[in-house]
N, C-alpha and C positions, 0 to 999 in steps of 0.2 A: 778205324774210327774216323767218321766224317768231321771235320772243320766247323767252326758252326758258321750259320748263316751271317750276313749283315742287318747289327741291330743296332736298337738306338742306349745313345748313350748321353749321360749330363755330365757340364762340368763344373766348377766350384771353382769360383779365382776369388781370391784377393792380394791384394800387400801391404809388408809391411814393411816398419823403420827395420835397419841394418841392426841398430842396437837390443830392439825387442824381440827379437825371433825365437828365444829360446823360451817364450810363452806359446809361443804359435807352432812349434816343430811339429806337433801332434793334431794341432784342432780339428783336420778335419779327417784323421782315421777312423771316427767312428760314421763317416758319411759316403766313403769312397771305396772301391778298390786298389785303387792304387792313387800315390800320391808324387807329384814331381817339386821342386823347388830348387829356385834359379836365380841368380840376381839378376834385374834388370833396371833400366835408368828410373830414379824419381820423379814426378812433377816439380818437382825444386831443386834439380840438380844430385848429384850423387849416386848413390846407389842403393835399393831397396830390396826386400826379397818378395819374389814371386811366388805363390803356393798355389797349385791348381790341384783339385781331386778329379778321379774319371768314375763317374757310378752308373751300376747296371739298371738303378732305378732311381727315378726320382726325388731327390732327398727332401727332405723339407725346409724348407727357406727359412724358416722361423725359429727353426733349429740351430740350423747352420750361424743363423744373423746371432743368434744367442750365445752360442760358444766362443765366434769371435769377441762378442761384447766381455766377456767373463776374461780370457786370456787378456785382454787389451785392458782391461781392469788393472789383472795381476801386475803387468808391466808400464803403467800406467801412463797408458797414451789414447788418448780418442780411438774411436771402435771405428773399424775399417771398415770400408765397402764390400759387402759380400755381393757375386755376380753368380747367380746358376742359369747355365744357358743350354738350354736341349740342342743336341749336335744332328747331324744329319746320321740316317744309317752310314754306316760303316765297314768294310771287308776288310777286317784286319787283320788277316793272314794277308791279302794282295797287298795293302797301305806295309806291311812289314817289310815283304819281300822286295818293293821297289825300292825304299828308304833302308835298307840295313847291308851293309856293304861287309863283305870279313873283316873279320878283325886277328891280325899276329899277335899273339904275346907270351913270349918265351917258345915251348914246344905246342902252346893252342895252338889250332886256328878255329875259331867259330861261323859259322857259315850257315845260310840259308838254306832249307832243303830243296831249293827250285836250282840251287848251282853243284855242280860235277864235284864230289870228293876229291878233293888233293891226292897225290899221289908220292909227295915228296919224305923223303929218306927223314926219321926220327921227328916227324909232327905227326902231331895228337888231333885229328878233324873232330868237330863235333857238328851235328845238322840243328840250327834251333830256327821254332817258330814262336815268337812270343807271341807273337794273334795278340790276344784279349787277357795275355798274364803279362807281369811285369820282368823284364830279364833276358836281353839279347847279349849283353856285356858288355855295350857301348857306352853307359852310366859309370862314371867313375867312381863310387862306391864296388861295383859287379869286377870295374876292371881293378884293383885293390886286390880284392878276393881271390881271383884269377891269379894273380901277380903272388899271391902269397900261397897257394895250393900249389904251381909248379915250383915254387922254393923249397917249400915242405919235402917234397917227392924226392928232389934232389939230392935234399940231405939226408931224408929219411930211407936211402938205399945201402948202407951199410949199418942201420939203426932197426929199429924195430919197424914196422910197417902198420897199414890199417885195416884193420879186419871188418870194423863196423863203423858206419858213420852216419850224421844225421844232419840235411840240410831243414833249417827250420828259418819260415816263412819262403819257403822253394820258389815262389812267384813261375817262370816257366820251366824251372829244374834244370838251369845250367849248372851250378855250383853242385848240385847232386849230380850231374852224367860229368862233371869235370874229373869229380874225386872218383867215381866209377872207373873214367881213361886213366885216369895214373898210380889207381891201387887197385888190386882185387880183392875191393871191398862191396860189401853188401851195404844202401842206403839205402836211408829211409828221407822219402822228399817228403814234408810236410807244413802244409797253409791253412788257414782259416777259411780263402776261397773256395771253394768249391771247382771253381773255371779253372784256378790257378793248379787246380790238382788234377782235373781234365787231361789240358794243355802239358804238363811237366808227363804225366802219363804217355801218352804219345810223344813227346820228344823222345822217352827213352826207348818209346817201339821204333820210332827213326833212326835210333843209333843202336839197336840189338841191343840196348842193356838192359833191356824190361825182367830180365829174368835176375838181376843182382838191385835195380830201383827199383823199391817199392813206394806207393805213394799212399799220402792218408790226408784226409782231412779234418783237423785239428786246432785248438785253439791252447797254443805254449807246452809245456814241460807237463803239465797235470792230465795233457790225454792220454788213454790206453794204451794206443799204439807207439806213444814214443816211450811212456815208460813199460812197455814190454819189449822192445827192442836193447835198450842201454844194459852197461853201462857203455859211450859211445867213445872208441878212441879219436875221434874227429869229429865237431860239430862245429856248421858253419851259419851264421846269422847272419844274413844282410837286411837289417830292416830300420830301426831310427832311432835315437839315441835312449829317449825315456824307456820305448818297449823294452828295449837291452838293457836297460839298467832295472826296471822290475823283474828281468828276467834272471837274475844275476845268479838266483840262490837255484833255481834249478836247474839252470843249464851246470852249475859245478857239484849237481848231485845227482845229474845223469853223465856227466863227463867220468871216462875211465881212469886212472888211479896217476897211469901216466900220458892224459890224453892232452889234445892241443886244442883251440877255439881259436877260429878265424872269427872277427866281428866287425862290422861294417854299416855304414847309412850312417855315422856320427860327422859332425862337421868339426874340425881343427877344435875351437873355444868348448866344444863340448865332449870331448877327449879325457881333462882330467877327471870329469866327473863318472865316466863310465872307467875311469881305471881305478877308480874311486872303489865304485861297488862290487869288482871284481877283486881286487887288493882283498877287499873283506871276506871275500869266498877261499883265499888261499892263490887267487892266481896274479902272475905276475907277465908281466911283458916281456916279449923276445923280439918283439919286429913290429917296427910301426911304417905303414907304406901310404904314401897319400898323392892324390889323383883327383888335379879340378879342384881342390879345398876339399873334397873327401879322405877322411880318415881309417882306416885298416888298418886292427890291432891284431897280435898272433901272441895267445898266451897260452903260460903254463902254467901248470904247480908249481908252489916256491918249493 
C-alpha cells in the first residue's frame, strides 16, 4: 500500500479561559480529524488553552464561529475568535519521520519505519507512521496507555491473558499493534476515519501483525464489526473525555465478564466525572497513570 500523496489541509484555532474548557473539550470534533489542545500564554497574562482541529476538507466558518458561540454561551464567557486557515500541501509521512524520534517505555520502543529495528535483548519494537492519523505515542494521553498496557502484560502473566481485544478510536493503530506485541491476541483497530483506518492497516503490515489486527471503520460500540467481534477481554480508548463518557454503557456491554478498559484523552478536573459514568456500568478503578496533565484510567469489574 502506497502512502498518500501531499494534500492540502485546514486548521481551526481558537482559545480559551483556563476555567472554561470543559465547554470547549469537544467543539470542534464535529469539524476535524483530529484534534490537539495545549496550554499557551494569554493576552493578559496566565495561562489559556489552545484547541486547534486538522481537516481533510474545508469546514465551514459559520459553523465552526457557531459552535464556539453556543459552548462560550454554556460557560458564560464572550465567544472566542475562531481562525480557519488553509495549510500549505503536506508530506506527512516525510514531516513525521524527520520530527518523531523513539520513544522508550518500559519493554516499547516505538520507532519510525525509515530507522533500523532494535535488536536489544527483552524490547518489544514497534514501526509507526502516523502520516495523516493521529498516534505516534509521543502525546501524553498515547504515552498513559502505553505505560498501562506493558503493566497489564506484566501482571497478567501468571493471570489470565487476552484473547480478544478492541482498540477503539485506533487513530494510527499503535495501541492496537502494542496489545498485539504483548498478547497473542486477535484486534480489532477501529475509527470513524477512514484515513485513520488506512494508515493503522499498514502499520500492522509493517510490523507482520496484519494477520491477528484487523481494522474497520466504524462509529462507537453500535457498529457491526465491533459488536461481532466482543465480548472484548481488553479494550482500549484513547479519545476525550465527553466521547468516553457517552461511551460508558457500551464499552461495559461489549467488555468481557472479567475484562479490563484502558481509557484516556481525559484531563485531571475531568477524571471524576468519567469515573462517574463508568462507576454506573459496574467498573471501578485499579490504576490511574498521568502524563503532561493527561489522565489514564485501568478498570475493572467491581
Amino acid at each position: 500500500m502506497k502512502p498518500p500523496s501531499p494534500r492540502q489541509t485546514w486548521r481551526i484555532d481558537l482559545q480559551v479561559p483556563h476555567h472554561a474548557f470543559g465547554a470547549f473539550v469537544d467543539v470542534l470534533d464535529p469539524f476535524a480529524q483530529a484534534v490537539s489542545i495545549s496550554e499557551a500564554p494569554g493576552p493578559a497574562g496566565g495561562l489559556v488553552w489552545h484547541i486547534q482541529g486538522y481537516a481533510a476538507r474545508e469546514p465551514d466558518r459559520g459553523a465552526v464561529a457557531a459552535a464556539a458561540a453556543l459552548a462560550a454561551l454554556a460557560a458564560a464567557i464572550p465567544a472566542p475568535a475562531t481562525e480557519v486557515v488553509e495549510l500549505a500541501a503536506v508530506d506527512w509521512l516525510a514531516q513525521n519521520r524527520h520530527s518523531f524520534k523513539p520513544i522508550r517505555l518500559g519493554r516499547l520502543l516505538i520507532h519510525g519505519s525509515h530507522l533500523p529495528a532494535p535488536t536489544l535483548a527483552g524490547v518489544l519494537a514497534l514501526k509507526i507512521d502516523a502520516a495523516t492519523a493521529f498516534g505516534s505515542g509521543e502525546h501524553g494521553s498515547t504515552r498513559g496507555c502505553l505505560t498501562a498496557l506493558d503493566g497489564l502484560a506484566r501482571r497478567q502473566r501468571a493471570g489470565h491473558g487476552v484473547a480478544r481485544a478492541l482498540d477503539m478510536g485506533c487513530g494510527s493503530g499503535v495501541l492496537a499493534l502494542t496489545i498485539a506485541r504483548l498478547w497473542p491476541a486477535r484486534v480489532l483497530a477501529v475509527d470513524l476515519d477512514p484515513e485513520s483506518v488506512r494508515v493503522a492497516a499498514e502499520n500492522a503490515r509493517l510490523n507482520g501483525l496484519a494477520s491477528r489486527v484487523r481494522t474497520c471503520a466504524g462509529d462507537g460500540f453500535a457498529g457491526r464489526c465491533v459488536r461481532a467481534g466482543g465480548p472484548y477481554d481488553l479494550i482500549a480508548a484513547n479519545i476525550l473525555a465527553r466521547p468516553l463518557i457517552a461511551m460508558a454503557p457500551g464499552l461495559a456491554r461489549a467488555l468481557a465478564r472479567a475484562g479490563t478498559a484502558v481509557l484516556s484523552g481525559l484531563l485531571a478536573e475531568q477524571e471524576q466525572a468519567v469515573r462517574a459514568a463508568y462507576r454506573m456500568q459496574g467498573l471501578r478503578l485499579v490504576r490511574r497513570i498521568a502524563v503532561d496533565g493527561w489522565h489514564t484510567l485501568v478498570l475493572r469489574r467491581s
